[in-house]
N, C-alpha and C positions, 0 to 999 in steps of 0.2 A: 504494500500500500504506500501511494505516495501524496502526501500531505490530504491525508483523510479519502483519497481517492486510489479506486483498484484499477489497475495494472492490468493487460491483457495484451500480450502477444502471437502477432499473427506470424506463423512461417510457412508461404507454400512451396514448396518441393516437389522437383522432378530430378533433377541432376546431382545432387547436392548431398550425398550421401557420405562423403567423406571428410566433410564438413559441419554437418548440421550439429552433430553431439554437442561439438567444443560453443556451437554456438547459441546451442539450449542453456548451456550450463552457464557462461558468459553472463546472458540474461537474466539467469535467477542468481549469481553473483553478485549484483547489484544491488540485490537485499529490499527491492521494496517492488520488484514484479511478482503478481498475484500467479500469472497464467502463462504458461506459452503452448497454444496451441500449433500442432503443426499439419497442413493440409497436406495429406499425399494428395499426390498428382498423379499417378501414373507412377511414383517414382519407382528408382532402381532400387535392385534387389539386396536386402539385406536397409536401407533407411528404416523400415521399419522397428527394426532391431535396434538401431542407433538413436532413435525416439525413446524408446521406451529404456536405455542404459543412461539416457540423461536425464530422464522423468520429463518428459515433456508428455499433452497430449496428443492423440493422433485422432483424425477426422480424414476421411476415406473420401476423394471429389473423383469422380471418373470420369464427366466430362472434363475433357483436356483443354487446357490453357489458362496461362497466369489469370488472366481475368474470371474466370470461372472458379480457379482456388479461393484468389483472393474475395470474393463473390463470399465464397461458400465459410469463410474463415469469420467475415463481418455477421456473417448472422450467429455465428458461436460462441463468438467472443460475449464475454458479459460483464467485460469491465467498466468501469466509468470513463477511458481512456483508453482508446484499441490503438495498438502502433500495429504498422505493416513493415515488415522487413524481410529482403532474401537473406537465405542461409547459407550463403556462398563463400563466406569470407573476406569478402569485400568490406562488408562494414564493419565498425569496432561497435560492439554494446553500451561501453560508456560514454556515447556520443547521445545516448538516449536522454541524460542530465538536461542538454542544451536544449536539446528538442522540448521539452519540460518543463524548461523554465517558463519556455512563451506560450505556455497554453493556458496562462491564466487571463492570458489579453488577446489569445486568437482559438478562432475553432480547430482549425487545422493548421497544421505544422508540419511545412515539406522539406525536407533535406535538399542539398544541393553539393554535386560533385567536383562542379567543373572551378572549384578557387585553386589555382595549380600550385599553390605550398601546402594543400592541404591531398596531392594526389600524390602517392606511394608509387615509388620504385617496380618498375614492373606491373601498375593497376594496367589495365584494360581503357587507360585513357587518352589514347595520343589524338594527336590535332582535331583528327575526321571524326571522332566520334565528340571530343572536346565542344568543336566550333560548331556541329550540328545541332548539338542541345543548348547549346546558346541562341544557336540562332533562331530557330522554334519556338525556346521560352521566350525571347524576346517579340515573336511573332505575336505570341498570344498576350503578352506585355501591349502593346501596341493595340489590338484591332481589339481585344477587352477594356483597355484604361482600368487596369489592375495595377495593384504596387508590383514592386521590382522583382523578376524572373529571372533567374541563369540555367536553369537545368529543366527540364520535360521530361528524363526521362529517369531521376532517381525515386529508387522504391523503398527507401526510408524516409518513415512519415508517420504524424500521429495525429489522429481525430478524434473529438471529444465526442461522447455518448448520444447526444443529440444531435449533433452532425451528420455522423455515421447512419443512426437509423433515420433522417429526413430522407440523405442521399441514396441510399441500398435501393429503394424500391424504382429508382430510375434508370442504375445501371443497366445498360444493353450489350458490351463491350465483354469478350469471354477470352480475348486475345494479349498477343504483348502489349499494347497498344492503350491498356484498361487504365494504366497510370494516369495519362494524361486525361480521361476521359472524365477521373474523380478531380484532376486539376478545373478541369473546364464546365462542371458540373457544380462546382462548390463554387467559383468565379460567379456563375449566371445565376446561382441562389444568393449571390449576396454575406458566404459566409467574410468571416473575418481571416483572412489568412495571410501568410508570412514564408520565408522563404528561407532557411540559412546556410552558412557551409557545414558538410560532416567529411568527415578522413575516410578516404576511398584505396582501397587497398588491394594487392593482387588476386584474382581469384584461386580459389583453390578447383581442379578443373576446367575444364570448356564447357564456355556459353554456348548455349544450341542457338541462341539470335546475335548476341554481339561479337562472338567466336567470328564472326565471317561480315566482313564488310559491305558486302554486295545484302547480305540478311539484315546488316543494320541498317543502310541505304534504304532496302524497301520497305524498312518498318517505320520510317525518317517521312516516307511519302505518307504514308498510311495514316501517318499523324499529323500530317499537314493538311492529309484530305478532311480528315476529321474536325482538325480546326477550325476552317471553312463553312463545314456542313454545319458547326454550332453557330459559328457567329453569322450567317445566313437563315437558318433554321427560328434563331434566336428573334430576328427581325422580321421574319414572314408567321413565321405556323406555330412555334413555342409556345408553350403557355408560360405566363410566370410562376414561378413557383416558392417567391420568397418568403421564409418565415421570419414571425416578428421577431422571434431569438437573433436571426442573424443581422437584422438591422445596424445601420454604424453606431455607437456609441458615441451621445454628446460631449 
């Protein structure tokens, strides 16, 4: 529990079986996470085992894709404060503190990669994938008139209880793709959100989308088309959907 509020982590999993343990346990390290649930995916064989040696939970999703885990994780969770995170390695646990601080002044609170003294030796972050998620958040920076954006495409992040469950029943997104969808979703509700650096570090394994340039390229369009289709969509056929909670604050 942390400062009278429970804790609730989401991990969805496909690949990431050689890693997850250290990163279950990372998290309840911390000493004030209530939960970490972890979604298989489809995962590889023997994850399951590596859940249950670090005491986490496990929740079975079989339709396939991050979006569809992470889907299935939001409605599990039953903290006052669900963070979403891969279990890849890439992220450090005690970057969770910062993320934490600001959710007492924002709904959601998104991590961001791309601060490059904050990018590890060997992460999975050079130029092309770098200047791509700049250029996208800034996209969405731009044609939303949202506060300041660098990254679209990191999946550490934390949304407060009321946030989560307004947004869940809109989600459509079952793909890589789903990150942005909850960026651009919480944007056109009006919540309160913010954006900061967290330390990005080498993977343990291959990414089955970022592993291959040409896969991050097309996932780069996907989320461009997407952008588009909201702030288009937003002006023509939308409904609004803001709630009084998320109002700005005088």
């Amino acid at each position: 529990m942390w400062q009278g509020k429970h804790i609730s982590v989401i991990l969805p999993t496909y690949n990431e079986k050689d890693s997850i343990s250290q990163c279950i346990e990372d998290f309840f390290a911390l000493g004030y996470v209530d939960e970490v649930i972890t979604i298989d995916n489809n995962a590889a064989e023997g994850t399951r085992e590596e859940v249950a040696s670090a005491g986490g939970a496990l929740v079975i999703e079989s339709e396939q894709g991050y979006g569809f885990a992470s889907r299935r994780g939001l409605r599990e969770a039953k903290g006052d404060i669900i963070v979403l995170c891969e279990p890849d390695g890439t992220f450090l646990a005690r970057d969770l503190d910062k993320l934490l601080s600001y959710s007492q002044d924002f709904d959601i609170v998104y991590g961001s990669r791309t601060l490059g003294w904050m990018i590890w030796e060997n992460a999975n972050m050079g130029w092309f994938l770098r200047l791509g998620n700049v250029i996208v958040a800034k996209m969405i920076q731009i044609l939303f008139n949202c506060r300041s954006l660098s990254d679209v495409g990191c999946t550490f992040r934390i949304l407060s209880r009321e946030a989560s469950d307004f947004l869940l029943p809109h989600y459509r997104v079952g793909g890589s793709h789903f990150g942005p969808e909850i960026m651009l979703r919480s944007i056109l509700a009006s919540c309160r959100v913010v954006q900061i650096p967290v330390n990005y570090l080498e993977r343990v394994g291959q990414s089955s989308v970022t592993g291959s340039k040409w896969k991050a390229f097309k996932l780069g369009i996907r989320m461009i088309t997407m952008i588009f289709e909201f702030r288009i969509g937003s002006w023509l056929r939308m409904p609004k959907y803001t709630m009084p909670e998320f109002k700005r604050r005088v």
